[in-house]
N, C-alpha and C positions, 0 to 999 in steps of 0.2 A: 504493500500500500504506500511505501513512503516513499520506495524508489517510484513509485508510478505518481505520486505529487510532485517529487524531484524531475519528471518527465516531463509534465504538464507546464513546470512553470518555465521551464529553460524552452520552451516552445513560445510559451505568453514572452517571454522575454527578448526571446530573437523576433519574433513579428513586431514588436513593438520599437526595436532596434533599427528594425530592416526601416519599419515607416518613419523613423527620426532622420536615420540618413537621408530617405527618399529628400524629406523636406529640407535638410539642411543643403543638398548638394540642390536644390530646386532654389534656393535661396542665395547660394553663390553664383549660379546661373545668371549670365554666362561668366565664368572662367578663360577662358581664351577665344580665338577668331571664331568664328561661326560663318559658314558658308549659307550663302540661298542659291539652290541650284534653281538657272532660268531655262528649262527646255526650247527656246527657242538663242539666234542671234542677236548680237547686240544691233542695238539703234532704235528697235521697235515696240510699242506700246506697253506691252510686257517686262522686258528689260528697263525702258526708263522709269518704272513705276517701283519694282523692286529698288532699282536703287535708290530711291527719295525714301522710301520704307526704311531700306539698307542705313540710309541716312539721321535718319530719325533714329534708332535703334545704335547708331555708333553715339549719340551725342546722349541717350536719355540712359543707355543701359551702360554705358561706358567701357563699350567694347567695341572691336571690329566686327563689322558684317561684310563680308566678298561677296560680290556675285560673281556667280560660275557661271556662266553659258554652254550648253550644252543640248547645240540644237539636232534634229534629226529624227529620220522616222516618226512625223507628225508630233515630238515631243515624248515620246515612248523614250527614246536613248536616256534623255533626262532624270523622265521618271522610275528608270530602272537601277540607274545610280545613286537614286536616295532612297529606295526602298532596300537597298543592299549595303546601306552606312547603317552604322552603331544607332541604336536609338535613345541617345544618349541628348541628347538637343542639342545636338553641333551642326548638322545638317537639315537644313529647311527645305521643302519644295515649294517653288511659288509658280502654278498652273494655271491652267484657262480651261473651258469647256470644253475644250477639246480631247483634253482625257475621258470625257463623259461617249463623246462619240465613237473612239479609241480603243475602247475595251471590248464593242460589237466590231467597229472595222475591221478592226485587226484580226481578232479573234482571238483562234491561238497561238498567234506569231505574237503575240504579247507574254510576257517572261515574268511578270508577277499580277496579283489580282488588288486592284488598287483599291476596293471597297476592304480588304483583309489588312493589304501590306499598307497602308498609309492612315496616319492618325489625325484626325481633321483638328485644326486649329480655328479659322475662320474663312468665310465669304467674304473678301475684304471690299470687290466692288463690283457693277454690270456694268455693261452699256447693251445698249437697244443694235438690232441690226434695223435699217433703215428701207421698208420697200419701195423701191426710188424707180422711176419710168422717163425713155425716152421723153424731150415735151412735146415731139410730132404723134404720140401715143395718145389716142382722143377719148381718155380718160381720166375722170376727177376724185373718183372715190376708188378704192378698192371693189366694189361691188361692179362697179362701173368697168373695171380693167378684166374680170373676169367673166364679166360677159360679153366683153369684145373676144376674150380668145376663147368662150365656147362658139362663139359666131363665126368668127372666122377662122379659126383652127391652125395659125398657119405663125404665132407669138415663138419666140424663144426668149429663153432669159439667161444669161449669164451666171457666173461665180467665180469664186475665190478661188477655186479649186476643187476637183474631187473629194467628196466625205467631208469637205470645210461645214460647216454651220452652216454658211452660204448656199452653199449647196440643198444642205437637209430643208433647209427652209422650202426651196423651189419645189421639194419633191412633199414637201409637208401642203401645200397649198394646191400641189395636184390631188393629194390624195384626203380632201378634203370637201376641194372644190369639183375633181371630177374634170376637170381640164387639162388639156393636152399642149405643154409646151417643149416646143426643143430645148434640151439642156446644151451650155456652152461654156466649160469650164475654161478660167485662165490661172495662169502662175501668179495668182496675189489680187489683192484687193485695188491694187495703182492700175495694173493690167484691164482688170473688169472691169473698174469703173471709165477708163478711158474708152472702153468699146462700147458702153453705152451712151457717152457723151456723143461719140462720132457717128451714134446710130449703128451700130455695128449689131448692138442686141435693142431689146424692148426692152426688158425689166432686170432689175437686178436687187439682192437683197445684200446691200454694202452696211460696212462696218458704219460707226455715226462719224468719229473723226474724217473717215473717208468722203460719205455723203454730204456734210453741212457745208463743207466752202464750196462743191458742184450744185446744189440745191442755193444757196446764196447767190451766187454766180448766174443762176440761172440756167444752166445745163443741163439739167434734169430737175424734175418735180419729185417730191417725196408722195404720199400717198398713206402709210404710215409708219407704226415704229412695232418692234416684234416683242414686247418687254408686257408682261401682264397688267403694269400698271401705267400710266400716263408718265414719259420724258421728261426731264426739268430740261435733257437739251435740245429738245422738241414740243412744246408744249402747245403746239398747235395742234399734235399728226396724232389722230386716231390710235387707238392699239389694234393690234390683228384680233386681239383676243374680243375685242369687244365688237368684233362683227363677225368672226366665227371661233366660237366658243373654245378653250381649247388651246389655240394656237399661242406658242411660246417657246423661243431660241434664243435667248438674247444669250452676250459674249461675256461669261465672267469670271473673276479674277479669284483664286482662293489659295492659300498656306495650308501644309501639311507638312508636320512631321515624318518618319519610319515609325510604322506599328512599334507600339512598346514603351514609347517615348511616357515621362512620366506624368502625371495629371497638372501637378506643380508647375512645370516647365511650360505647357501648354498652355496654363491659366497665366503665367507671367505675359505669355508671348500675346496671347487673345488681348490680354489688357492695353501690352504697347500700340498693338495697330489700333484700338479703338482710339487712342491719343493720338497716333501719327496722323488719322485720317482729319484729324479737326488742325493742323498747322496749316498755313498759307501757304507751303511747299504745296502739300498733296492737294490742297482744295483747289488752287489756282491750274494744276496741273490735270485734274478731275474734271474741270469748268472749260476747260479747253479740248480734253479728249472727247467730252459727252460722256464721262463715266460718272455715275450714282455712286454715292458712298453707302455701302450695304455694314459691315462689323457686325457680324451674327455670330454667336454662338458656335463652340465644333460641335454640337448636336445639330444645330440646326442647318450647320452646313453638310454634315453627313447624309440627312435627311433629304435637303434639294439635290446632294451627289446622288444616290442610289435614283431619285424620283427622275433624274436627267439620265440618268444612264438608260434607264428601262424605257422611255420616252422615244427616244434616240434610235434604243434597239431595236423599235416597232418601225420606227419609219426606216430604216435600212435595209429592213429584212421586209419589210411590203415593197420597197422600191426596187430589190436586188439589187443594193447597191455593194460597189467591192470598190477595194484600191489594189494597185501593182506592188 
């Protein structure tokens, strides 16, 4: 009996131990550099956002943050290098919805499972994709554009690229609406949107940064925005959602740790970006891209990841869509 209380309690004591360290090493966090791996190249939307995060985060937490770039394979390469670091919180992933698309594209050429191997931190922001129409296109509303191409059968619409969001959109709105357009993938968002400018396509569903100086400019009309709730950097444009129920792609920003990482760490990091997102860096940087400042919860970003993964899945696999 006394050896088996002498058991019990050297157990109560190391779990109580293990949770002291937890918080204590959760509390000197961070200790040295801290990487954010960005799966894409530098220069673009992505990249300059992490680093003003990265920036925030060297001046408030009093440490280094590096961004790594590591672009490739639709951002997979990326995210395979921080689901295969220490989960220790030295390694950050900072992704887009693309990973949500990614996990059906792919398939099984994908090398971990991101809903398992990755520990949600936060949503940190959206922006709206923009359904943006030649202006020789003699239509004013959305209802209006897809009853010209059931009428006349004969529309295509552009994208960012195969399996892009851009993409899923076009085939979200056939398979919704029941209209028949040619699809006309290009290499980027500069690319498509310059073919519809020249009329090369009718419609395209462009990023907001991309769309607002061409819709400004007068080069094409917007029509609306793909985000469930009404644009602060569109607040004129309809939602898709609000004339066919449902509908929603927008492009957004989220931080995850490596499965495993500890609750402590996560909660320190959730709390920074909620601060980083209210400085005059990020806000002014936000107001210019067309991005929403979201800072939700890692539940509740886990929750919109699973609910976009399965979303995603359905329209790839109705549309047969593949990549090379």
């Amino acid at each position: 009996m006394r050896n088996t209380l002498i058991g019990i309690t050297r157990v109560a004591l190391a779990v109580v131990a293990t949770f002291a360290m937890s918080g204590a090493f959760a509390q000197s966090w961070p200790a040295k550099p801290v990487r954010i791996i960005v799966p894409f190249g530098p220069g673009g939307g992505t990249d300059i956002q992490a680093r003003l995060l990265g920036k925030h985060f060297n001046e408030s937490l009093k440490q280094t943050f590096i961004v790594d770039n590591r672009a490739g394979a639709g951002g997979l390469i990326g995210g395979e290098l921080a689901v295969q670091s220490p989960p220790d919180g030295y390694t950050i992933l900072f992704t887009t919805a693309s990973l949500a698309v990614n996990v059906t594209l792919y398939g099984k050429r994908i090398k971990f499972e991101p809903l398992k191997d990755l520990t949600p931190v936060s949503w940190i922001s959206s922006t709206p994709l923009v359904l943006v129409a030649h202006p020789s296109v003699p239509a004013k509303s959305v209802k209006d554009l897809v009853a010209l191409a059931k009428r006349t059968g004969k529309m295509n619409a552009g994208s960012n690229g195969a399996g892009t969001t851009s993409h899923l959109s076009v085939e979200m709105l056939k398979q919704m609406t029941g209209i028949n357009v040619a699809h006309i993938p290009y290499k980027g968002g500069g690319p498509s949107m310059v073919a519809l400018a020249s009329g090369e396509t009718d419609l395209l569903f462009a990023t907001g940064p991309v769309a607002a100086p061409q819709m400004k400019a007068g080069r094409v009309k917007g029509l609306a925005v793909t985000t469930v709730k009404k644009s602060s950097a569109f607040p004129d444009l309809p939602t898709m959602n609000s004339v066919y129920p449902g509908f929603e792609s927008d492009n957004w920003y989220a931080m995850f740790f490596p499965a495993g990482t500890s609750k402590e760490i996560v909660a320190k990091l959730n709390s920074e970006i909620a601060k980083a997102l209210k400085t005059k860096d990020l806000q002014e940087f936000m107001a210019r891209e067309a991005l929403d400042p979201v800072a939700s919860s890692p539940e509740q970003l886990q929750a919109n990841f699973k609910r976009e993964i399965e979303r995603y899945a359905k329209i790839i696999k109705a549309g047969n869509i593949t990549v090379e």
